[in-house]
PDB file with SEQRES, HELIX, SHEET and CRYST1 records, atoms N, CA, C and O in Angstrom:
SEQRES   1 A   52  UNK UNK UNK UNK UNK UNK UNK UNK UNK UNK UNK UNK UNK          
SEQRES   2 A   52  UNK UNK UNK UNK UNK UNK UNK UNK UNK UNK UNK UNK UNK          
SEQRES   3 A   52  UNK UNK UNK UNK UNK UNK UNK UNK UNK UNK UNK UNK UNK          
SEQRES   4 A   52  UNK UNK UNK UNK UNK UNK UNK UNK UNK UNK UNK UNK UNK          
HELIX    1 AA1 UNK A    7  UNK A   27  1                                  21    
CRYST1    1.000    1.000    1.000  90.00  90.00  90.00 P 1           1          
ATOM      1  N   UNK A   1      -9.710  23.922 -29.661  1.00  0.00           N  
ATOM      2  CA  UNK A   1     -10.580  23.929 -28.497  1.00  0.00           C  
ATOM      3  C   UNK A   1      -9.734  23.745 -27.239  1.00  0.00           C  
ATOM      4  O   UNK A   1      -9.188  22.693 -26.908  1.00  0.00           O  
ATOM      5  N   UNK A   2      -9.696  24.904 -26.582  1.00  0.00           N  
ATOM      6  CA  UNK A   2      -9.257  24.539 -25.126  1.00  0.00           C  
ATOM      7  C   UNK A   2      -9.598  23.805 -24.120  1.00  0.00           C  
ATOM      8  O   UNK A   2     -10.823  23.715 -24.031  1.00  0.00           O  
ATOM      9  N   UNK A   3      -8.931  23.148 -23.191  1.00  0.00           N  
ATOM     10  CA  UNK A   3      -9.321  22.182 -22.100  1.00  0.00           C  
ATOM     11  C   UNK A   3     -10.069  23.099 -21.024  1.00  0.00           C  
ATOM     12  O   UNK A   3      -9.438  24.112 -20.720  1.00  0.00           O  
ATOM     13  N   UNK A   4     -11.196  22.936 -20.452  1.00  0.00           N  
ATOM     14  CA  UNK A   4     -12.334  23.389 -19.798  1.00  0.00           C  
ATOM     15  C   UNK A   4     -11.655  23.191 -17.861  1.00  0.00           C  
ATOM     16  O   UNK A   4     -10.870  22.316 -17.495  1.00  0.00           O  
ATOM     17  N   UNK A   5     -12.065  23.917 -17.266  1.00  0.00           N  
ATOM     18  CA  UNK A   5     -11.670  24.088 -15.928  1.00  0.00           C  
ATOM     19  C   UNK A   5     -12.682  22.526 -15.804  1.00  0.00           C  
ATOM     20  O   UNK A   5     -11.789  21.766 -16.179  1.00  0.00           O  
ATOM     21  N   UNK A   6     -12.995  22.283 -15.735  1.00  0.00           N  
ATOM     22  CA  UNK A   6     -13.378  20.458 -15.152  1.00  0.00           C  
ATOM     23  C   UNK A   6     -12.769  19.810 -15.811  1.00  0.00           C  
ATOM     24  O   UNK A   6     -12.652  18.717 -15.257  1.00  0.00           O  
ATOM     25  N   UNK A   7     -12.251  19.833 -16.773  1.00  0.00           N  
ATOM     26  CA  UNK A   7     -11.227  19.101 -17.492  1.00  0.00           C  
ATOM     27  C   UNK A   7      -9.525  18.911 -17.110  1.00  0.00           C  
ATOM     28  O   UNK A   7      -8.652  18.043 -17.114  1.00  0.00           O  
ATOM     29  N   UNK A   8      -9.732  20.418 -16.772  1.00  0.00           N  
ATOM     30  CA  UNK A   8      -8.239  20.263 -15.501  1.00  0.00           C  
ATOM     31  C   UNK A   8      -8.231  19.683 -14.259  1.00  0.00           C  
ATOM     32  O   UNK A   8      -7.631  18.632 -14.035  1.00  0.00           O  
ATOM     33  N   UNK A   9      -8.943  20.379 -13.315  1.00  0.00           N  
ATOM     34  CA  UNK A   9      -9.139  19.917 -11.981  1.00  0.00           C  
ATOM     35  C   UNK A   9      -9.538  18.248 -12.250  1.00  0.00           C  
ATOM     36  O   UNK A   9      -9.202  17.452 -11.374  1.00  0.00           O  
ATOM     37  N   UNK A  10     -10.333  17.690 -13.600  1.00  0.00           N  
ATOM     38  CA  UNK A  10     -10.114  15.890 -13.344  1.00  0.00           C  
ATOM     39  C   UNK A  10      -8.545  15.355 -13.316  1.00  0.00           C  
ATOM     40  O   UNK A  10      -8.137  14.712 -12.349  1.00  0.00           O  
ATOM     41  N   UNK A  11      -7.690  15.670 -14.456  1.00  0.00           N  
ATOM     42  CA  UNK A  11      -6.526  15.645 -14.622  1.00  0.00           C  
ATOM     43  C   UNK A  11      -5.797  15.784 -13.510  1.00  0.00           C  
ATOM     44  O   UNK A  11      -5.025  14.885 -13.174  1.00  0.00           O  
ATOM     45  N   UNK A  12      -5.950  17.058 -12.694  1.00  0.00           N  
ATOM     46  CA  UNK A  12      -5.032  16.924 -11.610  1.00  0.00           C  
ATOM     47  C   UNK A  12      -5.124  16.208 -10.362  1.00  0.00           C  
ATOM     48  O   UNK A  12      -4.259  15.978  -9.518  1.00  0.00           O  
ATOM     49  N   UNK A  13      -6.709  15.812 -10.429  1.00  0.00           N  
ATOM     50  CA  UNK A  13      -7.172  14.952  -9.408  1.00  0.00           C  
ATOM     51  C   UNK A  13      -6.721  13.282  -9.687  1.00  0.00           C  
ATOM     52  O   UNK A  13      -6.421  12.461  -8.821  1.00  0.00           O  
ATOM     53  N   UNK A  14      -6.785  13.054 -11.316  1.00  0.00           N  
ATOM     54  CA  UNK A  14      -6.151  11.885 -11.396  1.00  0.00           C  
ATOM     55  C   UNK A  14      -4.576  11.968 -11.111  1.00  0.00           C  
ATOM     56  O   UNK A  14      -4.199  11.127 -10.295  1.00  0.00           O  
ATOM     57  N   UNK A  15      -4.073  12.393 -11.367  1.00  0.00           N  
ATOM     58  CA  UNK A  15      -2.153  12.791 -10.971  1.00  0.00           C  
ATOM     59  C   UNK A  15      -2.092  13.051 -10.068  1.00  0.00           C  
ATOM     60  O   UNK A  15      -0.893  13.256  -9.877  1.00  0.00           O  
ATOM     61  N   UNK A  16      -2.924  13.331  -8.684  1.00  0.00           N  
ATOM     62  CA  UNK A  16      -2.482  13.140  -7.651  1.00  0.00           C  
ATOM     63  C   UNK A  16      -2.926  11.849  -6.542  1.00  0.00           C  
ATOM     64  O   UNK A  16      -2.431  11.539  -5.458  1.00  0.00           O  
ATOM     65  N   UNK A  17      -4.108  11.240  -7.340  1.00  0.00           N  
ATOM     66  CA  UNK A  17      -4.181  10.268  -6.921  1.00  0.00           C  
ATOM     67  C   UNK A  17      -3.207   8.805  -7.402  1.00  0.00           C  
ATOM     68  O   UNK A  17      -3.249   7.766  -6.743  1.00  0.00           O  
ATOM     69  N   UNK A  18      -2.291   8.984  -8.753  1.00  0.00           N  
ATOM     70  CA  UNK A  18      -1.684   7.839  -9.090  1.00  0.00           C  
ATOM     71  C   UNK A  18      -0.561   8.267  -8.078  1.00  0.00           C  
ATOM     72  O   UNK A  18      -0.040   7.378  -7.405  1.00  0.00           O  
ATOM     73  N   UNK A  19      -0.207   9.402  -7.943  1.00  0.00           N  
ATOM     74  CA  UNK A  19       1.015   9.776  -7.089  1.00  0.00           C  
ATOM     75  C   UNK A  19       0.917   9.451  -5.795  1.00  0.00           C  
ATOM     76  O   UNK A  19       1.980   8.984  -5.386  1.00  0.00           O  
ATOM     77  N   UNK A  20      -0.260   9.527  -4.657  1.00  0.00           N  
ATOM     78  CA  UNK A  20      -0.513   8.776  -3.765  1.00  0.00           C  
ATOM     79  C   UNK A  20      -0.476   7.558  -4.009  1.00  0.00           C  
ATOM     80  O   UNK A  20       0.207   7.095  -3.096  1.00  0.00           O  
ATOM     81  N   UNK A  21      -0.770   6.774  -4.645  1.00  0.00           N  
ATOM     82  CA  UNK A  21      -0.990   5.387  -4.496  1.00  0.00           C  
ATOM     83  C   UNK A  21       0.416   4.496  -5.016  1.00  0.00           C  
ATOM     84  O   UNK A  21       0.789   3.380  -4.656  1.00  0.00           O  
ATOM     85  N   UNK A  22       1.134   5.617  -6.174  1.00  0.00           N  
ATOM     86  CA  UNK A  22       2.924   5.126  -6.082  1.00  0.00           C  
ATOM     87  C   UNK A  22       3.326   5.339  -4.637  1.00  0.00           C  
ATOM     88  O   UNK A  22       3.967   4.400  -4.166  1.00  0.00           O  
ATOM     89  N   UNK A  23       3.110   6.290  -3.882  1.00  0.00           N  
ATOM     90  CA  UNK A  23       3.696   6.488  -2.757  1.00  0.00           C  
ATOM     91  C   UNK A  23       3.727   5.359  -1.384  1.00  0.00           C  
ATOM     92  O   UNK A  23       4.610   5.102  -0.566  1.00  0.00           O  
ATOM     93  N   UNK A  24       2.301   4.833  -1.576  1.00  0.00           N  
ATOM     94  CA  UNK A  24       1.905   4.285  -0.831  1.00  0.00           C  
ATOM     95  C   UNK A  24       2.367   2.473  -0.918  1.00  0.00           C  
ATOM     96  O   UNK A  24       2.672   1.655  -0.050  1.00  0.00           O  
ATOM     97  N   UNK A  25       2.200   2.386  -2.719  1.00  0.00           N  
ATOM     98  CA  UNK A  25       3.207   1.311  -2.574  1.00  0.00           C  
ATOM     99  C   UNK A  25       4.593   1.036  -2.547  1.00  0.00           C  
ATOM    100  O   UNK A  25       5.035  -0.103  -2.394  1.00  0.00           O  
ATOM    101  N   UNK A  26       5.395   2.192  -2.713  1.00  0.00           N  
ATOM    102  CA  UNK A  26       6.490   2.420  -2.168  1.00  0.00           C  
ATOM    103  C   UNK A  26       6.663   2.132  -0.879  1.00  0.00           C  
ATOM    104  O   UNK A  26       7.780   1.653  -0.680  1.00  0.00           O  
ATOM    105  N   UNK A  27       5.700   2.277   0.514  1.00  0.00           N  
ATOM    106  CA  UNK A  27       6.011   1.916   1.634  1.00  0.00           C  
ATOM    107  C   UNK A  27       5.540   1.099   2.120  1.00  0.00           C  
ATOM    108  O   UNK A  27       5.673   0.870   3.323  1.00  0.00           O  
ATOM    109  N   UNK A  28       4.595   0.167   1.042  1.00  0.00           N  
ATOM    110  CA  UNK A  28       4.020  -0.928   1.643  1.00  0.00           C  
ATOM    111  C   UNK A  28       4.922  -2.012   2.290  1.00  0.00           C  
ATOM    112  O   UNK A  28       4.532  -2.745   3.199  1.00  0.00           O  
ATOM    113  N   UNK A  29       6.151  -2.049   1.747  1.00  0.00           N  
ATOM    114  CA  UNK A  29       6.990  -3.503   1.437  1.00  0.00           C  
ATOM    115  C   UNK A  29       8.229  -2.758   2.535  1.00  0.00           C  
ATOM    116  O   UNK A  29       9.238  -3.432   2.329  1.00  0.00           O  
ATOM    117  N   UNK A  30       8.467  -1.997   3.276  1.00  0.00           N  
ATOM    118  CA  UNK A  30       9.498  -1.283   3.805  1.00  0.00           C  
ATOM    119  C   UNK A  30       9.487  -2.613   4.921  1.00  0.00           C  
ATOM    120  O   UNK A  30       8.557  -3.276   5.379  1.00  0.00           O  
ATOM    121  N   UNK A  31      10.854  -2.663   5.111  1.00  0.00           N  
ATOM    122  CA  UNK A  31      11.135  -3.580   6.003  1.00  0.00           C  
ATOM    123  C   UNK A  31      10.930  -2.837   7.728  1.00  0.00           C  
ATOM    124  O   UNK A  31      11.700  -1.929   8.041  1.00  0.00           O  
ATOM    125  N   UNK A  32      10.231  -3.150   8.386  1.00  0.00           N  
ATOM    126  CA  UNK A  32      10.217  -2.368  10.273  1.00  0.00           C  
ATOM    127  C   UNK A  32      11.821  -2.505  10.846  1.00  0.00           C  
ATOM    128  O   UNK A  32      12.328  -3.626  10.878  1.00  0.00           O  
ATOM    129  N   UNK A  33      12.542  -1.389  11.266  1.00  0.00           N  
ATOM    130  CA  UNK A  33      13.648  -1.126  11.760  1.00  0.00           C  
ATOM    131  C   UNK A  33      13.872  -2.608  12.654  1.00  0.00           C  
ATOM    132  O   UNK A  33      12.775  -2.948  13.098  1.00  0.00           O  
ATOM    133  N   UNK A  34      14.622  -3.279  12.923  1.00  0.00           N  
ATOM    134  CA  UNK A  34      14.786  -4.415  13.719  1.00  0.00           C  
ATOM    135  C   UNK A  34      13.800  -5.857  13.369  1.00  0.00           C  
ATOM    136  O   UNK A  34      13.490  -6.795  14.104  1.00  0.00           O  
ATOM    137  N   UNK A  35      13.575  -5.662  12.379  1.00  0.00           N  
ATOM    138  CA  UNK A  35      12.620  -6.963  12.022  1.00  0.00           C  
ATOM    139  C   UNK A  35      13.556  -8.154  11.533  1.00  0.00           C  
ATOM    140  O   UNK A  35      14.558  -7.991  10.838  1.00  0.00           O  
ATOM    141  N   UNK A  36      13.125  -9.263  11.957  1.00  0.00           N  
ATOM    142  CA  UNK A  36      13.919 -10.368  12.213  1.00  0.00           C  
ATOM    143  C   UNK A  36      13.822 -11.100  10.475  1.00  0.00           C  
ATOM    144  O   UNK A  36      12.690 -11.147   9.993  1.00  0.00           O  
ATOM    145  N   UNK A  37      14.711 -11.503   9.827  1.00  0.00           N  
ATOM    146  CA  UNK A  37      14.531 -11.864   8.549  1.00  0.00           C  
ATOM    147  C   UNK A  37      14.996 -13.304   8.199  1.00  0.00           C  
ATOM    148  O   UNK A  37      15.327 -13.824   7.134  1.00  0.00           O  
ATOM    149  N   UNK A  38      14.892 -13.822   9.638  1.00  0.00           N  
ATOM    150  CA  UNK A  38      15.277 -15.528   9.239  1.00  0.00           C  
ATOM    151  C   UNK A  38      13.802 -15.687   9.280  1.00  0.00           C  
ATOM    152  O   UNK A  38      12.944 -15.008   9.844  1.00  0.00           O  
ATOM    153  N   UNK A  39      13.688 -17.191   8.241  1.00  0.00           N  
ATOM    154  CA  UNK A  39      12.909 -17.536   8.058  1.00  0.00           C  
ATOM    155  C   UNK A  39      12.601 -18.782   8.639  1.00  0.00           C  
ATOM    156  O   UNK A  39      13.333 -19.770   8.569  1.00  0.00           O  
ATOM    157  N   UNK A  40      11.044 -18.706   9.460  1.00  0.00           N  
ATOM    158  CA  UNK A  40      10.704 -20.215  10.246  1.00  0.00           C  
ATOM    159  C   UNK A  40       9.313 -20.765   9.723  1.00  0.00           C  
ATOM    160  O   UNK A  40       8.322 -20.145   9.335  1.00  0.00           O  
ATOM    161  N   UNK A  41       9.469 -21.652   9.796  1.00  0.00           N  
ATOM    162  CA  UNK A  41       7.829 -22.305   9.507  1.00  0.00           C  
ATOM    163  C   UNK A  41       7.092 -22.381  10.066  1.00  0.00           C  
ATOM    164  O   UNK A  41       7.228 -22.596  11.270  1.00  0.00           O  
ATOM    165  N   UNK A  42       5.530 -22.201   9.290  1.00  0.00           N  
ATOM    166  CA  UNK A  42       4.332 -21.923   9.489  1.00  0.00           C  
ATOM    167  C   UNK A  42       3.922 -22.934  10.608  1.00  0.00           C  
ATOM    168  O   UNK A  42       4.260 -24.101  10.411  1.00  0.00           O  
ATOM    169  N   UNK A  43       3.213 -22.634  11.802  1.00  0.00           N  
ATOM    170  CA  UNK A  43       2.669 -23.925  12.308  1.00  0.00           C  
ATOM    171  C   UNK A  43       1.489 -24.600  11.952  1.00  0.00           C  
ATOM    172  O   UNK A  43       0.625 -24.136  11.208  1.00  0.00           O  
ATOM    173  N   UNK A  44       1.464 -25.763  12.525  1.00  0.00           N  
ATOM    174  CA  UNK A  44       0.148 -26.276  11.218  1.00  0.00           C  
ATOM    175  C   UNK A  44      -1.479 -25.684  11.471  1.00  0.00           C  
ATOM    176  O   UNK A  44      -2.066 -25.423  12.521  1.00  0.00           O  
ATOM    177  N   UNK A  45      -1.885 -25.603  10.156  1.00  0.00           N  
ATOM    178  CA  UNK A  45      -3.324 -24.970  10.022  1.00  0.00           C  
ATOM    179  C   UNK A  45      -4.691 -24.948  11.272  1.00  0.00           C  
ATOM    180  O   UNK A  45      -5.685 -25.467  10.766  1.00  0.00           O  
ATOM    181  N   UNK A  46      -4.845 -24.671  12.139  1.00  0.00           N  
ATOM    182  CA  UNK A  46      -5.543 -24.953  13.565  1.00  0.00           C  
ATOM    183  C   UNK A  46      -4.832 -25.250  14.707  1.00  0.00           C  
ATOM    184  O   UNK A  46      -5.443 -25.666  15.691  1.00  0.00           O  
ATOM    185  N   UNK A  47      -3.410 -25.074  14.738  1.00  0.00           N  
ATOM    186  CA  UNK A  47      -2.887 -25.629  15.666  1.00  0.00           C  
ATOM    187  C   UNK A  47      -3.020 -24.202  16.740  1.00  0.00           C  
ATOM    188  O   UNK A  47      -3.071 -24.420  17.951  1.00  0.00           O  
ATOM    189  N   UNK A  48      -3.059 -23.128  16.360  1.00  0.00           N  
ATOM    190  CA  UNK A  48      -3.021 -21.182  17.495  1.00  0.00           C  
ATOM    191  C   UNK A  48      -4.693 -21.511  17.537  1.00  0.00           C  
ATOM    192  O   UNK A  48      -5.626 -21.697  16.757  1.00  0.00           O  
ATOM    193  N   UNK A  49      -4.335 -21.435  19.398  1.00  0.00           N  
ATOM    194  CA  UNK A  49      -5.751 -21.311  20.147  1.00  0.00           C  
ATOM    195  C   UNK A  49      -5.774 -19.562  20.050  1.00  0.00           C  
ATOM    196  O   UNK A  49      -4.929 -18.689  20.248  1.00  0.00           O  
ATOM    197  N   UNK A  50      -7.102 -19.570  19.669  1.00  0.00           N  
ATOM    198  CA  UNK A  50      -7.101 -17.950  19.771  1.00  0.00           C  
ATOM    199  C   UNK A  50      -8.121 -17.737  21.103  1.00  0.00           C  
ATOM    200  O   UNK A  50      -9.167 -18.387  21.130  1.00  0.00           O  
ATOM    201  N   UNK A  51      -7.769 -16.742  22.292  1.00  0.00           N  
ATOM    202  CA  UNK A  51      -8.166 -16.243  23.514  1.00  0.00           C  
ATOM    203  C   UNK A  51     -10.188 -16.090  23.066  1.00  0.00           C  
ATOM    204  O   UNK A  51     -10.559 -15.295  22.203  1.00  0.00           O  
ATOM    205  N   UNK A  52     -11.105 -16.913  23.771  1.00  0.00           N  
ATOM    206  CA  UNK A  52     -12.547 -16.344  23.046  1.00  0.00           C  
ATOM    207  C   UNK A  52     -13.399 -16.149  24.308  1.00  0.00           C  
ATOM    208  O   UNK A  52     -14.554 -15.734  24.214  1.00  0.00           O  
TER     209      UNK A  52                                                      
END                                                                             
């Protein structure tokens, strides 16, 4: 029994969606050109007035 034209087009719709979403976590974690990588501490929990 051969694989049915909806049976392909699901297949290729799943393989291109795992391939987007490798892609995407591939650039999740990319470091921004000039981003500063020392590390400082958090200030404490309520201490940033936010503008309201």
């Amino acid at each position: 029994m051969g694989h049915t034209r909806a049976g392909q087009d699901a297949w290729h719709a799943d393989e291109l969606e795992s391939r987007r979403l490798q892609a995407a976590a591939a650039g999740a974690f990319v470091e921004r050109p000039g981003a500063d990588t020392t590390l400082v501490p958090c200030p404490p929990l309520g201490s940033i007035a936010y503008p309201g």
